[in-house]
Each structure stands twice: as C-alpha cells, then as structure tokens.
SENUDREN-218920 format. One record per atom (N, C-alpha, C, O): x negated, y negated, z negated; residue in one letter. Coordinates in pm, whole numbers, padded with zeros to 5 digits, always signed. Each point is the difference from the previous one (the first is absolute). Layout:
// SENUDREN-218920
XYZA
...
***
This chain:
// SENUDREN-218920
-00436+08369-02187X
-00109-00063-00064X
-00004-00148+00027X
-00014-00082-00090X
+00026+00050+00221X
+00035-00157+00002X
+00108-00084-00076X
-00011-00122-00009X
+00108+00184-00041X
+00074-00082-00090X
-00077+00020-00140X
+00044-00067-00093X
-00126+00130+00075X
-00078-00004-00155X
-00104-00122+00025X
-00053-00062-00091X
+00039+00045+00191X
-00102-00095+00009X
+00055-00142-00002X
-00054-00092-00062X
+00151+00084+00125X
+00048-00158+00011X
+00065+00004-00141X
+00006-00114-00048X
+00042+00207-00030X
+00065-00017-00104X
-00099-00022-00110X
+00035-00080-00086X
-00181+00150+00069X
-00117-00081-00086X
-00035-00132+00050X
-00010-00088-00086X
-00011+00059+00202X
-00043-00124+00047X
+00133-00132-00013X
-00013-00118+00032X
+00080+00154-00063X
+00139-00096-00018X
-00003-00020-00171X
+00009-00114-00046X
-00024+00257-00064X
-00065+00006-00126X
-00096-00090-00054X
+00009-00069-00102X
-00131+00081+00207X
-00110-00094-00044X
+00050-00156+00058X
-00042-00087-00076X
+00101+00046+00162X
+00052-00106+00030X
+00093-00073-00091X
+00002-00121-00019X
+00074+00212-00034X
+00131-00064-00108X
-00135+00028-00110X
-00042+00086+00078X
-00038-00085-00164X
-00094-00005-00080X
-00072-00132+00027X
-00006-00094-00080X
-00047+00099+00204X
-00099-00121-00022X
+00100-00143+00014X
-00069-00098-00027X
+00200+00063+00059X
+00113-00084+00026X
+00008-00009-00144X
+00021-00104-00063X
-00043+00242+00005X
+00094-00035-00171X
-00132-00060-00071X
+00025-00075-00094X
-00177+00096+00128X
-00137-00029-00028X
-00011-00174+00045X
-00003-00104-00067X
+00001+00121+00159X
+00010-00164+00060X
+00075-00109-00085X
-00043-00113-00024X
+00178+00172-00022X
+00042-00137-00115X
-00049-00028-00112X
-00017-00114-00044X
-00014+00236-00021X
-00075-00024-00106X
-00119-00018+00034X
-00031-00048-00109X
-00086+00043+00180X
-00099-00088+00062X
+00039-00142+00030X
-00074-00092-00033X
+00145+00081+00071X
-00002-00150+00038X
+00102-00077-00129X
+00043-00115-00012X
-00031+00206-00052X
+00085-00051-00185X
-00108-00036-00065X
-00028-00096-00073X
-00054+00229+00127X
-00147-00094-00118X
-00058-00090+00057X
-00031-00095-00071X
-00009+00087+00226X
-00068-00103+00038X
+00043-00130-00009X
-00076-00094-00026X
+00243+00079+00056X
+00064-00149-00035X
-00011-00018-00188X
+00022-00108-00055X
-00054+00217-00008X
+00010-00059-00164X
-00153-00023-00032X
-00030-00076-00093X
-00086+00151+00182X
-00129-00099-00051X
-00037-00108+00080X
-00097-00075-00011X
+00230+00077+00131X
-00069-00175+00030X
+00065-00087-00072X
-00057-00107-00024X
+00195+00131-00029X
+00069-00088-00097X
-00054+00009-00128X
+00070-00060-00081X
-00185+00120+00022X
-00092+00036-00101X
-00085-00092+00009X
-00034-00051-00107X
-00019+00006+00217X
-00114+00001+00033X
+00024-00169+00027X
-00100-00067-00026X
+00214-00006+00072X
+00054-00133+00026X
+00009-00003-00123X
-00064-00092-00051X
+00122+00159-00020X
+00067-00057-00172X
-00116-00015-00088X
+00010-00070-00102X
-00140+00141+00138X
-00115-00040-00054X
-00070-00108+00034X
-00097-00037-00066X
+00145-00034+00194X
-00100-00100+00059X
+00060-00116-00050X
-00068-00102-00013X
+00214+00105-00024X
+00090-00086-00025X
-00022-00021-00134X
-00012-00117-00038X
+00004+00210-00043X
-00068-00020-00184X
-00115-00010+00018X
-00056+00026-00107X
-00026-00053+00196X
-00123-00022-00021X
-00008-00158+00016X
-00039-00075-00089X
+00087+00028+00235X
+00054-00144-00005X
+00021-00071-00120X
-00067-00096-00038X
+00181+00156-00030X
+00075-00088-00104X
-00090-00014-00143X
+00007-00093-00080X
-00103+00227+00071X
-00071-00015-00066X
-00136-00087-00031X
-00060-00033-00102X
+00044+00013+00253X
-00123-00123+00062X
+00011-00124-00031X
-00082-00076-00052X
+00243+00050+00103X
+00078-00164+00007X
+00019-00027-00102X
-00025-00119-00020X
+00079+00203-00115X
+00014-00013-00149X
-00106-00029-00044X
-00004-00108-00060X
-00135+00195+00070X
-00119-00030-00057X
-00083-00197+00091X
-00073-00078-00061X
+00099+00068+00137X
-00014-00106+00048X
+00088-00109-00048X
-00063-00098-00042X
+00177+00090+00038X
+00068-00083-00108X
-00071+00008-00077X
-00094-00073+00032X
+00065+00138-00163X
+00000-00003-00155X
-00130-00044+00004X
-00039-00050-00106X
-00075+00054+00240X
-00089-00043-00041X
-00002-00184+00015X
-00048-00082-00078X
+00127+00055+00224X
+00038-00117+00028X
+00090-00070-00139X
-00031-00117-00023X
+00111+00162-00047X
+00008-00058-00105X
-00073-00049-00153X
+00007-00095-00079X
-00093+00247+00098X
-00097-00020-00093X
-00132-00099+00028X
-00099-00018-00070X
+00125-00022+00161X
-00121-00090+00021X
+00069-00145+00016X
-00057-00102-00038X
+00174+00103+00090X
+00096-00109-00042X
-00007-00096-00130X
-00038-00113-00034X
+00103+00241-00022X
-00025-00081-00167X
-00105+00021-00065X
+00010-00021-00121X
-00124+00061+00164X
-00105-00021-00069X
-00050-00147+00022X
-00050-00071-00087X
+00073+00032+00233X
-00050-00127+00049X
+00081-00081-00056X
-00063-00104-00022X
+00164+00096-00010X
+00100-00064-00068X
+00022-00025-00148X
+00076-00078-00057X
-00165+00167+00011X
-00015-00006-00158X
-00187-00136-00012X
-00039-00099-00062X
-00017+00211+00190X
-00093-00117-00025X
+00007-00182+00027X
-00046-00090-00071X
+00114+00083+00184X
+00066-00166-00006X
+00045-00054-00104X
-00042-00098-00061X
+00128+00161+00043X
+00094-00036-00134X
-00105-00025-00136X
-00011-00090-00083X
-00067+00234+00109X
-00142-00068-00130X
-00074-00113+00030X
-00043-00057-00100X
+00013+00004+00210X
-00078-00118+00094X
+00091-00112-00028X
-00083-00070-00059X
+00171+00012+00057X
+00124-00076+00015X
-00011-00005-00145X
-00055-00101-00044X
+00097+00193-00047X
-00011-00003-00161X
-00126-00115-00060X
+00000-00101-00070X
-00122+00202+00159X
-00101-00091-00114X
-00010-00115+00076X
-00032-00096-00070X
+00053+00061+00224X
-00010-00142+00014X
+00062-00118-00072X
-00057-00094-00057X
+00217+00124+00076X
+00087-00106-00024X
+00059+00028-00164X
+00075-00069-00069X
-00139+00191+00042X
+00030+00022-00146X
-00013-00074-00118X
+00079-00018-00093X
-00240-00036+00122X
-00019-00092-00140X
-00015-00136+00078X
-00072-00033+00095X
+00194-00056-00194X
+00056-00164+00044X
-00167-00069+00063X
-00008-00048+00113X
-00077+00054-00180X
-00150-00073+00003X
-00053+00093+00146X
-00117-00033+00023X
+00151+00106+00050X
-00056+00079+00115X
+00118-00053+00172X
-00009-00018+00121X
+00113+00015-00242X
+00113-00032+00110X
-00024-00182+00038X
+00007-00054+00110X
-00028+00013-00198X
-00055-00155-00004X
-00085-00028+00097X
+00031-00096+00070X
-00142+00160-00044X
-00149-00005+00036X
+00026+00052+00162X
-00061-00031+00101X
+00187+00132-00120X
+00042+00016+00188X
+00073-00096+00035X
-00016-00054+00110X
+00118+00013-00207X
+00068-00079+00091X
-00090-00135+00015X
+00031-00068+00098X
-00126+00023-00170X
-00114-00105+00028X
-00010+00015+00134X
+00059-00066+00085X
-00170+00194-00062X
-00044+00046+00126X
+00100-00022+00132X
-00040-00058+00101X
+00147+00099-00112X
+00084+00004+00085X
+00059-00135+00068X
+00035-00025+00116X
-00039-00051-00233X
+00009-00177+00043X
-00104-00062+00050X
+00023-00071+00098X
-00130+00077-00134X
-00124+00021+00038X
-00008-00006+00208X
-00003-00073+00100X
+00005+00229-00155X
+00008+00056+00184X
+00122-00098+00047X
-00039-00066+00096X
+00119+00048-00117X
+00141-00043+00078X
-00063-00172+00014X
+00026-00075+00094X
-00088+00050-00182X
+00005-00116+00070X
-00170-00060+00068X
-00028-00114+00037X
-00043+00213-00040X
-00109+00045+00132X
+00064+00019+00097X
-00020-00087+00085X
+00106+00181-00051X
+00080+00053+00104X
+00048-00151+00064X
-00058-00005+00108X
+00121-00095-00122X
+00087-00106-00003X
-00119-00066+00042X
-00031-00011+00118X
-00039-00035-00215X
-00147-00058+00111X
-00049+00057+00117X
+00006-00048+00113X
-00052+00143-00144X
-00027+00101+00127X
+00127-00050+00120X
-00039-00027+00114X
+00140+00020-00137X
+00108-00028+00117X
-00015-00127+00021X
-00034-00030+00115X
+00048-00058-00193X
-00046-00140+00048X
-00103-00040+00100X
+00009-00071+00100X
-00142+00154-00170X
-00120-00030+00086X
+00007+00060+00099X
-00057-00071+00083X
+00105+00194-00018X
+00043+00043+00141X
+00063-00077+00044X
-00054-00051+00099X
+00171+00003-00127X
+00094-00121+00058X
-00112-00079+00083X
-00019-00022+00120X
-00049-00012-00246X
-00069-00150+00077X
-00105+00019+00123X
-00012-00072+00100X
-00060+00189-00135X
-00113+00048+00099X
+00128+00025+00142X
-00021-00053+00109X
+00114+00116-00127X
+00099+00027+00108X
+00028-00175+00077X
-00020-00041+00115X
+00066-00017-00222X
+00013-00182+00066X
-00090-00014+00089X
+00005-00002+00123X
-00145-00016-00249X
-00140-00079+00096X
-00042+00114+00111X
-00090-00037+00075X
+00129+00138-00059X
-00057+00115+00100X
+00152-00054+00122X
-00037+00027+00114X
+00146-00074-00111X
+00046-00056+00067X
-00003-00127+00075X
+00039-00022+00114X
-00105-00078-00225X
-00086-00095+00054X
-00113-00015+00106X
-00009-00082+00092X
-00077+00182-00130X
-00112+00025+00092X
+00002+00050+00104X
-00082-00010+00091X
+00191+00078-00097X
+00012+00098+00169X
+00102-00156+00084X
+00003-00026+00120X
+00059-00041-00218X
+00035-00120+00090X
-00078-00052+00042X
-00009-00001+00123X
-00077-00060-00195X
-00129-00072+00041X
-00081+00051+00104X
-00054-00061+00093X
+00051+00197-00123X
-00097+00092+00112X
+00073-00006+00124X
-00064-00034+00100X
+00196+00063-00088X
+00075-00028+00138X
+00021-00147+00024X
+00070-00016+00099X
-00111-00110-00162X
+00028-00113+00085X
-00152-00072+00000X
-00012-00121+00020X
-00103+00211-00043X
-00105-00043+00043X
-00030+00093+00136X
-00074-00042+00088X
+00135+00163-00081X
-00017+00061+00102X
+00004-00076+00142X
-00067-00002+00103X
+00189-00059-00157X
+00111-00032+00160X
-00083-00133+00005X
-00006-00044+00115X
-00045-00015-00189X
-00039-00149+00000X
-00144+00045+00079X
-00007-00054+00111X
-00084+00121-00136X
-00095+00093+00063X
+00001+00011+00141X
-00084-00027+00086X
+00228+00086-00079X
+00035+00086+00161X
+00022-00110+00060X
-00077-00024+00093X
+00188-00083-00125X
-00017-00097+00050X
-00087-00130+00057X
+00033-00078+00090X
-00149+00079-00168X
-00095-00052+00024X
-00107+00056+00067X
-00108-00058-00014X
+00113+00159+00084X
-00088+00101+00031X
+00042+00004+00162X
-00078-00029+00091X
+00198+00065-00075X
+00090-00014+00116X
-00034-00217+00064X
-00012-00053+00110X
+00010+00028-00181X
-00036-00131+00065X
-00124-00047+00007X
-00030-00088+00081X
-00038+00129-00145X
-00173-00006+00036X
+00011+00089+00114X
-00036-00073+00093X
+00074+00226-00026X
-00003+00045+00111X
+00062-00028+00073X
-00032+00044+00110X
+00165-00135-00113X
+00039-00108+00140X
-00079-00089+00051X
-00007-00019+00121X
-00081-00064-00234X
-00072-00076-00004X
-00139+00010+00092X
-00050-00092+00064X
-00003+00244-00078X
-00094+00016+00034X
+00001+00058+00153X
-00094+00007+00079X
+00258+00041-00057X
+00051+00043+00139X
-00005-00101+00070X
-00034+00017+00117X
+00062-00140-00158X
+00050-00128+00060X
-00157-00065+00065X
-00025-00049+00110X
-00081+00078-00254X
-00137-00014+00037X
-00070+00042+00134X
-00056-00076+00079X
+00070+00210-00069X
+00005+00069+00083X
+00021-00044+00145X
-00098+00025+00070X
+00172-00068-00023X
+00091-00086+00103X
-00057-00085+00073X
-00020-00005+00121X
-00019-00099-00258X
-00097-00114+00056X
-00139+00021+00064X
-00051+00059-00095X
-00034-00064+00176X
-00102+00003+00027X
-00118-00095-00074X
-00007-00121-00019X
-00076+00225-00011X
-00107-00046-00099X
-00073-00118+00017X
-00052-00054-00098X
+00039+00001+00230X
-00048-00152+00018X
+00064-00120-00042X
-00058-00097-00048X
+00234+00111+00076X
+00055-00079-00059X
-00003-00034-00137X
-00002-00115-00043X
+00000+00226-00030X
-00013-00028-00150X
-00109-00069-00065X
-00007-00044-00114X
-00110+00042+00247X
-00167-00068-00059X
+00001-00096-00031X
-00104-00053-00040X
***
C-alpha cells in the first residue's frame, strides 16, 4: 500500500508541475496584456495631445496671418503704421538724448557735491584746530 501512495502523490505532483506552466503562461500573457494596454493607451494620449497642440497651432496662426492681412493689407493702413513707427523711433532717440543729459548733469552734481564736501571737511577740521589751539591759551590772556 505504501507504494500506491507515493505513486498518487508523485501523480498529483507531475499534474500540478504540468498546471504551474500553464499558470504562469497565462499570468506572463495578462501582464504582457496588460503592459501592451498601458502602452496603447500612452500612444493614444501623446497622439491626442499632439493633434490638439497642432490644432491650436494653426488656428493661432491662421489668426495672425488674418491680423498682419488687415493691418499692412490696405497701402492707406500700412502708411499710417509706418507713420507711427517713425514717430515712436524718433521719441525713443529723444528719450535717449534726454537721459544722456540728466546722466551728464547728474554727474556734475555729485562732483560738485563731493568738492563742497571736502571743502566743508576741510574747513571744519581747521576751525577745530583753531579752537584746540584756543583752548591752550588761558582765558585772561585773550582779555
């Protein structure tokens, strides 16, 4: 009776060995199911994101192009910008000039401000030698 036994139990062993590949046949084909869906799902995302990134592309691009049309389109509109534009350019050009100059005279003044300083310090410093020196003398003499 003991060899009937190891000989079912060796039976059910070569069964579940022959069970086990095809278990793990299906389990490696729904995770490769299951990647190959995440992967068309991706491509399907990134595609729809393009087409929308393009479609909004040239929509913006159709509208410039309409903007640009009616500006410079009719000669009497294109005239009236490029007016404007000479205009500004040569505001701009003043505008730089008159910084220039405020930059000059704002260089001027901080000269001025540093050689009245020192003329200041200097005169300040010798009124307090002056008054050190005062100091010195005794107050009767000076009466």
């Amino acid at each position: 009776m003991a060899p009937t036994k190891a000989s079912s139990n060796s039976s059910q062993e070569n069964d579940e060995t022959q069970d086990a590949p095809d278990s793990q046949d299906s389990a490696t084909e729904m995770v490769t199911r299951l990647a190959q869906k995440m992967v068309n799902s991706t491509k399907k995302r990134r595609e729809a994101r393009r087409n929308e990134l393009r479609a909004g592309f040239l929509k913006q691009s159709t509208r410039i192009v309409k903007k640009i049309d009616v500006t410079f389109g009719d000669p009497a509109k294109s005239q009236v910008v490029l007016a404007g534009l000479k205009e500004l350019s040569d505001l701009l050009k003043r505008k730089a000039a008159i910084e220039e100059k405020i930059f000059a005279h704002t260089a001027i003044l901080e000269k001025a401000y540093l050689d009245a300083n020192q003329e200041l310090s200097v005169s300040l410093k010798g009124r307090l030698q002056d008054i050190a020196h005062l100091e010195d003398i005794p107050v009767r003499s000076v009466l």
